[in-house]
C-alpha positions as CSV (number, residue, x, y, z in Angstrom):
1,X,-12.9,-2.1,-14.0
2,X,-11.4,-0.6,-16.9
3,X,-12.2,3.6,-17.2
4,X,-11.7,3.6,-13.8
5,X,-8.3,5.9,-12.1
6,X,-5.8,3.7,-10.8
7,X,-4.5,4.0,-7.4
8,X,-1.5,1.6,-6.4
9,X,-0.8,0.8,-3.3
10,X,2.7,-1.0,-1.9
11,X,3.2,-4.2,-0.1
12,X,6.8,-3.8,1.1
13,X,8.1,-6.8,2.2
14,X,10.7,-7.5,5.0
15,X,11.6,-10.8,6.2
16,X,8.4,-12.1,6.3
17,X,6.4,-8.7,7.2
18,X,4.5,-6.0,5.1
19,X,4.5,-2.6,6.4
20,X,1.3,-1.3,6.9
21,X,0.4,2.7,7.3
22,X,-2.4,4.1,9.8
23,X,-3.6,7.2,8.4
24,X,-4.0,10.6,10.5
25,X,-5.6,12.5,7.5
26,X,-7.8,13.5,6.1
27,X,-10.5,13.0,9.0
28,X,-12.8,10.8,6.9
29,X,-10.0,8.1,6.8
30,X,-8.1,9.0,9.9
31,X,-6.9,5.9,11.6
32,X,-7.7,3.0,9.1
33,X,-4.7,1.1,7.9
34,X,-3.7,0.9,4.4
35,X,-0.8,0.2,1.7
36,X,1.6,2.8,1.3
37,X,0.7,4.7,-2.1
38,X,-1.3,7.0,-4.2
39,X,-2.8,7.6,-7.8
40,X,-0.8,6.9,-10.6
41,X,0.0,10.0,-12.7
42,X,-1.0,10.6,-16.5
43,X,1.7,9.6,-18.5
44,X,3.3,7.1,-15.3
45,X,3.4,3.2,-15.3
46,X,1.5,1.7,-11.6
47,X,5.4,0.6,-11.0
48,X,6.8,4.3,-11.6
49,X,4.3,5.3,-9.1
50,X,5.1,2.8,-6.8
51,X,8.5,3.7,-6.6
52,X,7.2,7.5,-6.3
53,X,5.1,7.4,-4.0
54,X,7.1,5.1,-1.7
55,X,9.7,8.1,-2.0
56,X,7.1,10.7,-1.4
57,X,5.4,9.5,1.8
58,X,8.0,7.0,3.5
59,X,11.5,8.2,2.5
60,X,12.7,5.3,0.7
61,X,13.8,4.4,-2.7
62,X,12.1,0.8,-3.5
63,X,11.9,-1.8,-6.3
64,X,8.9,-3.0,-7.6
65,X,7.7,-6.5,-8.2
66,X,5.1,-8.2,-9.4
67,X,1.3,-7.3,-8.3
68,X,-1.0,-8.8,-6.0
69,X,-3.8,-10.7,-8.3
70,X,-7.0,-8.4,-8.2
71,X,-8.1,-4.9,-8.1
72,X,-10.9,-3.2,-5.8
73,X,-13.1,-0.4,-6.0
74,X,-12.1,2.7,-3.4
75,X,-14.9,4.8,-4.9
76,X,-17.2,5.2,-8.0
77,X,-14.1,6.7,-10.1
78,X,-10.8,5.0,-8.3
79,X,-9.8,1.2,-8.1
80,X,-7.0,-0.2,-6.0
81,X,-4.2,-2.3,-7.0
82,X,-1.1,-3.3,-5.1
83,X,2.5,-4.3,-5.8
84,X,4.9,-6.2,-3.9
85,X,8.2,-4.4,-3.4
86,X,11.0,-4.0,-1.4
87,X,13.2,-1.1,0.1
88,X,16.8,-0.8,-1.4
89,X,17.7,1.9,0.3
90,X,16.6,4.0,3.5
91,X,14.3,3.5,6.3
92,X,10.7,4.4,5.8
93,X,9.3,7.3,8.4
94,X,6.1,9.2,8.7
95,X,4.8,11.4,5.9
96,X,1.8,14.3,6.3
97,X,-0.9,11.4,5.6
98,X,-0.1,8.9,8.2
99,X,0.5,8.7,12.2
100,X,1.8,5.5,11.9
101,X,3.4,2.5,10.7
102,X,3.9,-1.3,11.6
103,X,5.4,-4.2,10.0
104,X,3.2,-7.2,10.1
105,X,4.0,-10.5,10.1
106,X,1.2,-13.5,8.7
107,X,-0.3,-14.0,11.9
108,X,-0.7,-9.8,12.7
109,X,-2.1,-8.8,9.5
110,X,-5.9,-8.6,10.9
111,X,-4.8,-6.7,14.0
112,X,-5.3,-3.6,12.4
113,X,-8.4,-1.9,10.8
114,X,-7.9,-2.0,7.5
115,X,-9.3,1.1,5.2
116,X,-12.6,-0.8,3.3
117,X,-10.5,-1.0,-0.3
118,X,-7.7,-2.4,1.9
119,X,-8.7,-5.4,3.6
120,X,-9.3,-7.2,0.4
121,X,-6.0,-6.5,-0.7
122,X,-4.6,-7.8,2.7
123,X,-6.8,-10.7,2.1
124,X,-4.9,-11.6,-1.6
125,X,-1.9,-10.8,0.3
126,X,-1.9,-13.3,3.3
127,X,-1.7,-15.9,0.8
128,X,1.9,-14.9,-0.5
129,X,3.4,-14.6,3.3
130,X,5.4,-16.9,5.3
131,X,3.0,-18.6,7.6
C-alpha cells in the first residue's frame, strides 16, 4: 500500500491486556474502539509517532516494540499499522478524542466495536496474547 499516509496505532500491553480507546469524536467515529494513535508526521519514524502520540492523547511516555504483521486501509489515502509497546512511565487518561478506555484481556478483545480499520488489527493481535 505504498503512496499511501501512514497512520500508526498502539497496542499497549499490560500483563496480558491491550488497552483499547472508545472514541467520543468526531461524530462519524464516535463510540467505535480503536488503537491509541495518529498520523505519522513528515520527517517522523511510525515509532517516534508512537511514542508521540501515546504522550499526546493518553499521558504517558511509552516504548515501542516491534509491529503487528500487516497494514489496513482506513480510507482511499491512509493505511493503518500498529505497534506493540509498553508504558514506562504514567498512567494513561482521556484525551479530547476518546470517552473511554479499557484494558482487554484475550478472551474480551471482541467485546467491543471495533472502528472498521481496527478489528483487523485486533484480529493480527489476538494471536500474540496470552490465552
Amino acid at each position: 500500500m505504498s503512496g499511501h499516509r501512514v497512520v500508526v496505532g498502539a497496542a499497549l500491553l499490560r500483563e496480558g491486556r491491550v488497552l483499547a480507546a472508545r472514541r467520543g469524536a468526531p461524530e462519524a467515529l464516535a463510540g467505535g474502539w480503536e488503537f491509541p494513535g495518529g498520523k505519522v508526521e513528515a520527517g517522523e519514524s511510525e515509532a517516534a509517532a508512537v511514542i508521540r502520540e501515546c504522550r499526546e492523547e493518553l499521558g504517558v511516555e511509552v516504548v515501542c516494540h516491534t509491529r503487528v504483521p500487516g497494514e489496513w486501509p482506513v480510507s482511499e489515502v491512509l493505511v493503518l499499522r500498529v505497534f506493540l509497546a509498553e508504558i514506562t512511565e504514567g498512567e494513561p487518561v482521556l484525551g479530547p478524542d476518546h470517552d473511554q478506555l479499557r484494558w482487554l484481556s484475550r478472551a474480551e478483545l471482541f467485546d467491543v466495536d471495533w472502528l472498521p480499520a481496527d478489528l483487523p488489527a485486533a484480529l493480527a493481535l489476538a494471536g500474540l496474547l496470552p490465552a
